[in-house]
C-alpha positions, 0 to 999 in steps of 0.5 A, spaced: 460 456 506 462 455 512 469 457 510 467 463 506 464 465 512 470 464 516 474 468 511 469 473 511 469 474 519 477 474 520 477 480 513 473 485 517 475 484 523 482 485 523 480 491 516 477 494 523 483 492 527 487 495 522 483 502 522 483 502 528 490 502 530 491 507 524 487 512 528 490 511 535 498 513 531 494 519 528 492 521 535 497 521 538 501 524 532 496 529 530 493 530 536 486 529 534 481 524 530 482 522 522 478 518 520 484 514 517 484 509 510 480 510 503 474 508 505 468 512 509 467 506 513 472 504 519 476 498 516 483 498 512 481 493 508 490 493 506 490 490 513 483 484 512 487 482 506 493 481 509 491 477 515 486 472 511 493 470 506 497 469 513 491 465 516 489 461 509 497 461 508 500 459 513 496 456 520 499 449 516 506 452 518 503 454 526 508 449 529 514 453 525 515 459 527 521 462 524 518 460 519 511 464 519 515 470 521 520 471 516 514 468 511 509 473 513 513 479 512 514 476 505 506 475 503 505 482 507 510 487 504 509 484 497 502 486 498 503 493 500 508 494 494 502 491 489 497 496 493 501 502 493 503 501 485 495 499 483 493 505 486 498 510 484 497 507 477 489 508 478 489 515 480 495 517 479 498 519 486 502 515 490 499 515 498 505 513 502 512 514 502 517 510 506 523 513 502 525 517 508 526 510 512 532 505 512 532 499 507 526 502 503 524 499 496 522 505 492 518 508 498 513 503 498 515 498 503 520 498 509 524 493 514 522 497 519 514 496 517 515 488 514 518 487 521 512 489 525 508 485 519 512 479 522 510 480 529 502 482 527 502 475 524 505 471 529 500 474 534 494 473 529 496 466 528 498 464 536 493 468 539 488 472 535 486 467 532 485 461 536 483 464 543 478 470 540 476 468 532 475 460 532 472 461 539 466 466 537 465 462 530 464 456 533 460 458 539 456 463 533 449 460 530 452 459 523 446 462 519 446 469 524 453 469 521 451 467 514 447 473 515 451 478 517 456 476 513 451 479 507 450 485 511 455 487 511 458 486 505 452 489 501 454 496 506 461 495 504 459 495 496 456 502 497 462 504 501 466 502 496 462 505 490 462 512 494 469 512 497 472 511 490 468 516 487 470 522 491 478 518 490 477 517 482 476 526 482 483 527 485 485 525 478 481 530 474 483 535 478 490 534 477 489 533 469 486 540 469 493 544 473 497 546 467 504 543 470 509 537 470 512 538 476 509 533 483 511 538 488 507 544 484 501 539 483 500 536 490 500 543 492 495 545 489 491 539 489 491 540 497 489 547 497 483 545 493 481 539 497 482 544 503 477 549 501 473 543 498 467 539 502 468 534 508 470 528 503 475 531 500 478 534 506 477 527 509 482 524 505 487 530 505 487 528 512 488 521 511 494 522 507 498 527 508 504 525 506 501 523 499 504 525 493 500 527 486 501 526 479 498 528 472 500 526 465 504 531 464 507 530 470 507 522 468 509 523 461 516 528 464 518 522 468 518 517 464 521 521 458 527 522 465 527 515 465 529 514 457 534 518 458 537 516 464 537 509 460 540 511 453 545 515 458 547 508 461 548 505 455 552 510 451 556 510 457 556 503 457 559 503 449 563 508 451 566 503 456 567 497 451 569 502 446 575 503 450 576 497 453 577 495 445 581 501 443 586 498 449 585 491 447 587 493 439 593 496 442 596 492 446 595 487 440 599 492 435 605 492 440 605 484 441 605 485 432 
């Protein structure tokens, strides 16, 4: 218990850290508040989870360092890829797109984003961790902590089942515009969250970058897909094919 507690501790605490560094950059991008993240409350969870990997990872490596950089951004940029392709997949809309940055990996990852990944890691493990968290957990009354730890994830239930809710009608809407192409849906699903309750508006505002889908839409782009693909392999047999018919050739002049 005492472990998942600990766990438990480190997810919300820098879920919270994480949501509030994300405010902070909209602050001085925005110049004003954004409640930033899917959920209504004040945690990024994206961020919770990577910290509660890279301590249950990799604080056996504390003594390598090189070692916990380069593999941190490994752990993290992995789950910021898998984020990103559930979530475009759940509610057909992509929330973030790195394809403008160098050394992107179709958009949902970056260097630039993995390095500051590596960096975050390191301080968690040689600072964060050993001279905030451990201090307070053990001089923390293991029950009040028990106990809050309960509260806070029943509130975090509710969140959760409410902020989903509000995300998951992003897809009916899209399905009821009468186009496949993204720039015309995202276009007209925004316009309709401007117009819409604060909820909506909310998370307009968290992701304005988000690109959104709808099965029309998804259908072109994988019918697109198909025929980059059959293009690929008739130009690949047109390649061997003539390579065969020079082969042949010389084969006749050696006859």
């Amino acid at each position: 218990m005492d472990t998942f507690v600990y766990y438990v501790v480190i997810f919300y605490f820098y879920s919270f850290i994480g949501w509030a560094q994300e405010v902070i950059q909209s602050i001085f991008k925005f110049k004003k508040f954004i409640n930033r993240g899917f959920l209504i409350g004040p945690i990024c969870p994206v961020y919770g989870f990577g910290s509660v990997m890279i301590t249950f990872f990799l604080k056996k490596y504390i003594d390598q360092p090189f070692f916990v950089f380069l593999t941190a951004i490994f752990i993290c940029c992995t789950l910021e890829y898998f984020t990103s392709y559930v979530l475009e997949k759940l509610f057909k809309a992509r929330w973030w797109d790195y394809s403008h940055m160098k050394f992107n990996i179709n958009g949902r990852i970056c260097l630039e984003c993995g390095l500051g990944f590596g960096i975050g890691a390191m301080a968690i493990l040689y600072v964060v961790n050993p001279y905030i968290i451990d201090p307070i957990f053990a001089h923390t009354d293991i029950k009040v902590l028990t106990y809050v730890t309960y509260v806070i994830l029943t509130v975090q239930a509710i969140d959760t089942v409410v902020s989903f809710s509000f995300i998951s009608k992003l897809k009916n809407i899209s399905n009821s515009i009468k186009s496949d192409n993204t720039e015309v849906i995202t276009r007209e699903v925004k316009s309709m969250l401007e117009a819409s309750t604060r909820p909506y508006r909310r998370i307009l505002e968290s992701f304005p970058d988000m690109q959104i889908n709808n099965r029309l839409s998804i259908i072109k782009t994988h019918l697109e897909e198909q025929r980059k693909k059959y293009m690929r392999y008739i130009e690949k047999n047109k390649i061997k094919y003539k390579l065969a018919k020079r082969k042949a050739k010389k084969d006749r002049k050696r006859i």
